[in-house]
N, C-alpha and C positions, 0 to 999 in steps of 0.2 A: 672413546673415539666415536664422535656422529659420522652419519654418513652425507649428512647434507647439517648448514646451521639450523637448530630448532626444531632437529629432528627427534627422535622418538630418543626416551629416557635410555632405555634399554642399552643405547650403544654409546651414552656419555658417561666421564666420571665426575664426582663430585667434590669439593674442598668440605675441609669439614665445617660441620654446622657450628658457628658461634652461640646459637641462642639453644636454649635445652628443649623448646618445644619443637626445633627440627630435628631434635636428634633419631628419633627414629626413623621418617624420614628418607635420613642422610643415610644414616644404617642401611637402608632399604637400597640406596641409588649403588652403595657401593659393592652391597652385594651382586647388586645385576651388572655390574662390570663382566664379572666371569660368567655369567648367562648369554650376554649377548653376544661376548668373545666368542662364545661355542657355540652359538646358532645359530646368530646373524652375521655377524662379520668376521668370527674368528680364522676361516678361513686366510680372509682378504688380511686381517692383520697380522697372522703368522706370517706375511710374504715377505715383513724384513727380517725375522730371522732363522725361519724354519722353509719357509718356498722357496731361501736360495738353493735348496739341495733337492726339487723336486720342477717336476716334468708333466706336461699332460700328457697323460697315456691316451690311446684309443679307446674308443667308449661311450657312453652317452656325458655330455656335457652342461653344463647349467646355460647355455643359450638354449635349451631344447624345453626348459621351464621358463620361457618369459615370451611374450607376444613380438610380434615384430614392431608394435610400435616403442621398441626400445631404442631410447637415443644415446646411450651410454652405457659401456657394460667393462668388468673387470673381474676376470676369474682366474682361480688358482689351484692348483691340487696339492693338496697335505700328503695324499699317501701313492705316489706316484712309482710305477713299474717301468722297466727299464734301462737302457743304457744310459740314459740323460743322468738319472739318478746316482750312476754308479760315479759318473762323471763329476757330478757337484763335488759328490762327496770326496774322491779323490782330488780337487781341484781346492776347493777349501778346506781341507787339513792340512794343504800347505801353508798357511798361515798359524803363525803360532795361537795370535788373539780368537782367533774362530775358535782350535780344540781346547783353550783355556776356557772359555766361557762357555761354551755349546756341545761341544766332544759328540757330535753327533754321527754314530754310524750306519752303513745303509742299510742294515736289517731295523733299523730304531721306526719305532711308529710313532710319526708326526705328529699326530693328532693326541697321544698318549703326555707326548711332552708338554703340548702346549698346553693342553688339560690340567698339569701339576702345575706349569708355571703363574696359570692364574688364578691357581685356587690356593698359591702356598704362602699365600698371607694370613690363612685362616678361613677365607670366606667359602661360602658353600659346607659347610662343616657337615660328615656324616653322605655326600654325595662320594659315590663311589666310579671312578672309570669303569672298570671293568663291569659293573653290574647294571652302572644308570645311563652309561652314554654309548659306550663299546659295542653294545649291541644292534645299534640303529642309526647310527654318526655313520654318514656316508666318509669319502673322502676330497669330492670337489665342492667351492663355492665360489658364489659371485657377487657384487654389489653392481646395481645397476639402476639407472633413472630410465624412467617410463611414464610417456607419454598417457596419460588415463583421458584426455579433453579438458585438463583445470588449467589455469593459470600457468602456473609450476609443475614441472614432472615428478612422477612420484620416487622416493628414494625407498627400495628395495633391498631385502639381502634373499638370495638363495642358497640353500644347504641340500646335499643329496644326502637321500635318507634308505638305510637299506631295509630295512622294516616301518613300514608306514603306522602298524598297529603300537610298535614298541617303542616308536617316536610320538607318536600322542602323549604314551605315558610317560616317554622320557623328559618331555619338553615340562609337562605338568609334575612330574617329581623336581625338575633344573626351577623351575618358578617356586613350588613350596620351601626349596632348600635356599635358595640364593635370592626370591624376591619375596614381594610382601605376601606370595600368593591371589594375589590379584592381579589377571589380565590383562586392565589398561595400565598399569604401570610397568610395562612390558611391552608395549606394544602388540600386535595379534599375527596371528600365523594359523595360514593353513597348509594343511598336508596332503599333497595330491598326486598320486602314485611313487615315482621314487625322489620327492623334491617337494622341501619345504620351505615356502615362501612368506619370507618377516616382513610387514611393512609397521606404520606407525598404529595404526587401525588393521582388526581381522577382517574389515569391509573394504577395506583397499587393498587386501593381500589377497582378497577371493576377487576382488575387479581383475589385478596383475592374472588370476587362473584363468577366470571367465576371457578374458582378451587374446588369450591362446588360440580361441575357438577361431578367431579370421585369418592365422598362421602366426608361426611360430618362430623367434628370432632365427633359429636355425637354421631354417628353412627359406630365411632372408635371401633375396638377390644380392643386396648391394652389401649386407652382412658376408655372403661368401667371398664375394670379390674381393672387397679389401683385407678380410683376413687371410686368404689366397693370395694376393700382393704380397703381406707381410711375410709369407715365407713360411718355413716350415714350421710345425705345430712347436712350442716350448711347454715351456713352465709356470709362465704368466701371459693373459692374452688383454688386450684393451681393443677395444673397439669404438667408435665414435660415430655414430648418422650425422648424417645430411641437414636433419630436424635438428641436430642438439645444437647450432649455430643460432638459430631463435629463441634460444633460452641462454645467452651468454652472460647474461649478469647472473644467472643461477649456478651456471656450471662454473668451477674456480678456472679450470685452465682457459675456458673461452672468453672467460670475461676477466684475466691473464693478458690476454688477447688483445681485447677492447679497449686495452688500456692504454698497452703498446703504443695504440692508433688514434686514443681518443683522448689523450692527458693523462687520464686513471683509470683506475678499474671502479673505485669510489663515485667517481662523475657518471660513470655509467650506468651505477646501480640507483643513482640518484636520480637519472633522468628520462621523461618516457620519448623521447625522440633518440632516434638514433642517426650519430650522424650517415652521410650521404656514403663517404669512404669504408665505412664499417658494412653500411650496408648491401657495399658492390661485393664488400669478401665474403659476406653473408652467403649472400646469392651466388654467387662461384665455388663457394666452399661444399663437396661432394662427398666427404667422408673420409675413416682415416683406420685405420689398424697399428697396432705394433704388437711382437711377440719376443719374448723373454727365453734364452734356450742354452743349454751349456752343450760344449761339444769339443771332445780331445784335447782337454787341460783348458778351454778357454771359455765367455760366458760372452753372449752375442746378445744386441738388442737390435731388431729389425722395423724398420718401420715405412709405412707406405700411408701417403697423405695427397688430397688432391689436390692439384697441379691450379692455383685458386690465381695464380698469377703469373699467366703463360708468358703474358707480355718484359716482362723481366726475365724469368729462369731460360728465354730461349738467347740471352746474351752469356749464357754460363755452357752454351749445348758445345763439348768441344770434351776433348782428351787430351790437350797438348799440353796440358797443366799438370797431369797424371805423369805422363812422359816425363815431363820434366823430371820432375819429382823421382820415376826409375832410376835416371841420369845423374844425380848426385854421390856423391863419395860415399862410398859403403859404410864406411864411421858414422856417417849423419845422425845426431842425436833425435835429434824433432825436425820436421818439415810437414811446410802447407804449400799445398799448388789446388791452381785452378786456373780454366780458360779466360778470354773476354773474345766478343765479338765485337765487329764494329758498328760504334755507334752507340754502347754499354755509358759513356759517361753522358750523355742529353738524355736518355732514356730514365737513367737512375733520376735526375733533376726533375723530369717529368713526374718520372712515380711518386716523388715527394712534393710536390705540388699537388698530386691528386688528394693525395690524404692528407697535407695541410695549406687547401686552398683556400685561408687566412689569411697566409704567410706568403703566399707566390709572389707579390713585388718584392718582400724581402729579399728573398731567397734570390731575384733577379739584381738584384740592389747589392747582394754582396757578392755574386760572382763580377758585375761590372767594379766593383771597388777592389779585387781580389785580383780582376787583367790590369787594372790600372795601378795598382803598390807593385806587381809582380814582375808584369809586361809578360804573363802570358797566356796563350791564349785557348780561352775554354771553347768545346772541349778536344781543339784537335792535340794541344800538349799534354792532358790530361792522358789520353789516349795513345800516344805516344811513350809517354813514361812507361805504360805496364806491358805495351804492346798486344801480341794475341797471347801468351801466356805468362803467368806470376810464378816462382817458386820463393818460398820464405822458408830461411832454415838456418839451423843452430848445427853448428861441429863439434867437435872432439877436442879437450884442453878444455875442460871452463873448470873457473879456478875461480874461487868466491873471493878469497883476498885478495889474489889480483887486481878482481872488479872493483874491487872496495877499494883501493887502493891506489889503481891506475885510470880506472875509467873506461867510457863505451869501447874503447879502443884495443882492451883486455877482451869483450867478449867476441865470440866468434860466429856473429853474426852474418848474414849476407840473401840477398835477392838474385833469382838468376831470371831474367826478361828474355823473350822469345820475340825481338828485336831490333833494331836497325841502333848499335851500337855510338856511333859518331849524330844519327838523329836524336839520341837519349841524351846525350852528352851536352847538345843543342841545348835541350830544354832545359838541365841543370843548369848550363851558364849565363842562363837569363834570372837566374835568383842568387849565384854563389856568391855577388857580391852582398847579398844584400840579409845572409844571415850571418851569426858568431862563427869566428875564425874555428872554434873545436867542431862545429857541424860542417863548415864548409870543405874539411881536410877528407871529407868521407862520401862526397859527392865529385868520387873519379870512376867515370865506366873504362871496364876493357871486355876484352874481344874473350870467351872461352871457347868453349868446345861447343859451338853453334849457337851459344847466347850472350847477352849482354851480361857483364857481372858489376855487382857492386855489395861491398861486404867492411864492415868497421873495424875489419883485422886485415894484416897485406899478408899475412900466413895462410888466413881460410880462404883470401882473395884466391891465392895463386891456387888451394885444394877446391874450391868453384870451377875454375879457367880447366882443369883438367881433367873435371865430372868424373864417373866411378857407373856401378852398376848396382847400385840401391835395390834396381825393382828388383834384382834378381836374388836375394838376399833371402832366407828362409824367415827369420823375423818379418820381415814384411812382407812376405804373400800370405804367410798367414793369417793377416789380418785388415790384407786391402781386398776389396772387391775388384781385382783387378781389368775383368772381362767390362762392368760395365762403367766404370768409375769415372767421374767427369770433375769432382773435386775430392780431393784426399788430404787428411792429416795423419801424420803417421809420427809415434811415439817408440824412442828402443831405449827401454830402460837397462839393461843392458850392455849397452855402448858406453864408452869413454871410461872402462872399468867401474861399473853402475855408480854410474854417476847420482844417481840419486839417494842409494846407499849411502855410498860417500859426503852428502852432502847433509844428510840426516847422524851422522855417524856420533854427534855429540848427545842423542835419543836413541839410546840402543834399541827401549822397546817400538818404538816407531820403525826405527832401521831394519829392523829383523821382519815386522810385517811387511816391508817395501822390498825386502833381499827377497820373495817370490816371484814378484813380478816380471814378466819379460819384455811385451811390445803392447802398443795401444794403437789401434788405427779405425776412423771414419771415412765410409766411403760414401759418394752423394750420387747421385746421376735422376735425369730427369726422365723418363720414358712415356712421352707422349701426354696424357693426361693427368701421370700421376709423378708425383714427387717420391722416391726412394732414397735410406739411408740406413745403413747396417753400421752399428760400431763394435770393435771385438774387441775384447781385451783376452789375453794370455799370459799365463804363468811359464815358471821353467820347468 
């Protein structure tokens, strides 16, 4: 695994060599597979399957070993204390496929495992845990890009080190045993109190210490803020500056991003102008955290990102969507709610204009051909249809043969609008004639329990019309943010005699990993300049 493309050998593997004068070589690349697992990134790579069971404890941290001009950082603890831990681990043995393949319990030392797992192909031969690493292998690490003043930011790994003496030696026994014994085929490392810093070069891993000296990620402003946002400490931390938006064709998620907004990610990397829309998210773009945490049988991802585009998310500022969503039948399988404000559908048309002001007479070209095949009219019936809040959700009874069988009409689908019933109904009857008679059977509102309904079954119609008390339902507070929550999805696997069980049931070993499961829920809300979102999942 590199940590950036073209990065240093140390963190890649190799195919094997065709020609016999690479063979040693190759020999060499794939020995430092499990070199660099253990000192640069091992960490970071144990986090798919050894950091789900671990936690950041209190203590010093690998932001405390990198400068603040860091634009990017990702750390994780292998040997983590406390309650979080006891909790993984209690939370994933409830899966059969976990203690078949992993069996890992909470006194197990992380670092011990993951040590045999990449040496037990043979390589490192005569390197002993206990003797050559155990001694001086911290427990946390990080990968991180940093800003040094080049072009590109440097990609980084940090390793906490508990003897600095004995990690000299250990690093220099991990290189004789598993690489060529040469240095630059390694990349370089220095060790500088309890933390030792990998980069491609030992002169760009002593720049990363030397840059310490102006402060410390740690010790960051806007470093604490957003990791502050993101909520309480876990098990995996990511963090993103402000800066790392200028380097988006480097960084994969941001230039992810660019792509979204600018054709491709490919276009982007390909070109030095950037466009004008990319560049306003640039500039607005203020930084970002998320943290990774398990807690009481469930595992949480929280995340706090800035608010890069107030001018749309203040059409979403509203709870009446959440509410809804309480208000539904306690069965309810799956359900999405969320607000509109007025004015959300010319706004939305706007926003998409700005970022493909190319396209804007299009785009005006087909909403006028769109009132005119339709006859209606944008965006007051737009606006109208959804009113000021949406609920979108699935009941109880789904039955796959049915659906196979019978059609949309079998599932138990339905929308509950927070809405002027007879104005909804309005704007349906300016198109019913003008779709297929099996869609227009399903475009009939009525009156429920303070909202509009409409639903592809007259069964879940009439369970709509008489709403229930959803939010009150222990499955779902457990897993909605319900104090600040402004859009919500909410998942009860559980419901409809686990319906997904069931629905898996011709896969037993699938079915049986999926029979843990309890509820899923995203909660969203905007607060002020920052965008928040928590998703939990739960076990039974």
């Amino acid at each position: 695994m590199s940590m950036t493309p073209g990065g240093p050998e140390y963190l890649d593997g190799s195919s094997p060599a065709t020609a016999a004068a690479d063979d040693t070589a190759n020999d060499h690349r794939k020995r430092l597979i499990a070199l660099g697992a253990i000192v640069a990134g091992g960490a970071v790579v144990a986090g798919g399957a050894w950091a789900a069971t671990s936690f950041f404890a209190q203590g010093e941290q690998p932001a405390e070993a990198l400068p603040d001009s860091t634009v990017a950082y990702f750390s994780v603890d292998l040997d983590p204390s406390g309650g979080q831990k006891i909790e993984a681990i209690k939370t994933l043995r409830k899966f059969p496929a976990f203690t078949d393949e992993i069996d890992l319990k909470a006194d197990d030392d992380l670092r011990e495992r993951f040590f045999e797992e990449v040496t037990s192909s043979g390589e490192c031969e005569g390197l002993d845990y206990a003797k050559d690493v155990e001694p001086w292998l911290g427990s946390r690490a990080a990968i991180a890009a940093v800003d040094l003043g080049e072009d590109a930011p440097a990609a980084v790994g940090v390793v906490q080190v508990s003897d600095a003496g004995k990690a000299e030696d250990g690093v220099a026994k991990l290189v004789d045993t598993c690489g060529s014994g040469e240095e630059g085929d390694v990349g370089g490392w220095v060790v500088e109190g309890d933390w030792m810093v990998v980069a491609e070069t030992k002169e760009i891993a002593q720049q990363v210490v030397d840059a310490r000296d102006s402060g410390t990620l740690a010790d960051d402003e806007a470093y604490g803020k957003w990791t502050g946002e993101a909520g309480d400490d876990g098990f995996m931390s990511v963090y993103v500056a402000k800066a790392a938006a200028q380097y988006a064709d480097q960084l994969g998620g941001m230039g992810a991003l660019a792509g979204a907004y600018a054709g491709s990610a490919d276009d982007m990397t390909s070109s030095d102008e950037v466009p004008p829309e990319l560049q306003q998210m640039i500039d607005e773009f203020d930084g970002g955290a998320a943290t990774v945490r398990f807690d009481d049988g469930a595992v949480e991802v929280e995340y706090a990102v800035s608010n890069y585009s107030p001018d749309m998310t203040k059409y979403i500022d509203g709870d009446e969507g959440v509410s809804m969503v309480g208000d539904l039948p306690d069965d309810t399988v799956a359900a999405m709610g969320f607000a509109l404000q007025d004015g959300w559908a010319q706004a939305l048309v706007d926003y998409v204009k700005t970022t493909l002001p190319e396209d804007e007479s299009s785009i005006d070209d087909g909403i006028a051909q769109m009132e005119s095949e339709t006859g209606l009219d944008f965006p007051e019936d737009i606006e109208t249809l959804l009113g000021e809040g949406v609920t979108i959700s699935l009941g109880s009874g789904i039955d796959p043969d049915a659906i196979a069988n019978g059609g949309p009409g079998e599932v138990p689908l339905g929308l509950t609008i927070k809405g002027d019933a007879d104005e909804i109904q309005a704007v349906l009857d300016k198109v019913r004639d003008q779709v297929p008679p099996e869609m227009a059977e399903f475009m009939t509102v009525t009156e429920g329990d303070g909202y509009a309904v409409l639903a592809l079954q007259d069964d879940y119609r009439s369970a709509l019309e008489s709403g229930g008390d959803l939010g009150s339902s222990d499955d779902y507070e457990k897993v909605v943010e319900g104090g600040d929550a402004q859009t919500v999805l909410f998942v009860d696997f559980d419901a409809d005699d686990n319906w997904l069980v069931r629905m898996t049931e011709d896969s037993p070993e699938v079915s049986e990993n999926l029979e843990p499961l309890s509820s899923f829920g995203v909660s969203g809300w905007v607060d002020g300049d920052v965008v928040h979102a928590q998703l939990k999942l739960t076990t039974d």
